[in-house]
N, C-alpha and C positions, 0 to 999 in steps of 0.2 A: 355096570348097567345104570347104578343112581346117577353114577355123573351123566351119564350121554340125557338121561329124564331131566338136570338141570340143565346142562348144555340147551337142551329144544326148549323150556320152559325160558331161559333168558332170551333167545332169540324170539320165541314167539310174544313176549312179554315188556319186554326193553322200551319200544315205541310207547305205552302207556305208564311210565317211569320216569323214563328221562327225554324223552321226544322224537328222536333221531331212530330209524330200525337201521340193526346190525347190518353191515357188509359183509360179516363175517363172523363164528363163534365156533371154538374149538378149543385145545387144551395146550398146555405150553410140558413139556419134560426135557428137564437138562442133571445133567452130571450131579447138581448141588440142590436142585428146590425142584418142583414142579405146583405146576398153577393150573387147578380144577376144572377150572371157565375163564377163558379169554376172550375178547369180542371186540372187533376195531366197527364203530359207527361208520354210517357217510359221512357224518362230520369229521371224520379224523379223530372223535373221542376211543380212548381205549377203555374198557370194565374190564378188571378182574372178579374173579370169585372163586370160595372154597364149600365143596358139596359136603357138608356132612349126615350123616344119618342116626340123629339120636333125638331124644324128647326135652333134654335138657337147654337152656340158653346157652349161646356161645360166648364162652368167654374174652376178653380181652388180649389175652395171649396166642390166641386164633387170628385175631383182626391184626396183633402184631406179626405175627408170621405172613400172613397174605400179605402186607403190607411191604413187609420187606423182600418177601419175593417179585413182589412186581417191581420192585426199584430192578432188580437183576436185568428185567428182561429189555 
């Protein structure tokens, strides 16, 4: 349920961020990794992202994993 609340929150959100609103925002799941939030812009831009649910700051090892998930896809 939190990701679909980030899923709508990037799609509703996106155009005042980065400029371009989504064509599209959904989740990626494969064999080896899956990716939270996915979002292909009109411009052909692609977002990733990963929903987490805690109080703490994300650390750097999170940005590294997202990171190299999205090279998969």
């Amino acid at each position: 349920m939190f990701e679909r609340i980030c899923r709508d929150f990037m799609h509703l959100h996106l155009p005042t961020r980065l400029g371009p609103p989504a064509r599209v925002v959904g989740r990626i799941f494969a064999a080896d990794y899956n990716l939270d939030v996915a979002a292909k812009l009109f411009d052909s831009t692609v977002v990733f992202g990963e929903c987490k649910w805690w109080t703490l700051k994300v650390k750097v090892n999170i940005l590294d994993k997202l990171e190299a998930n999205s090279q998969k896809t």
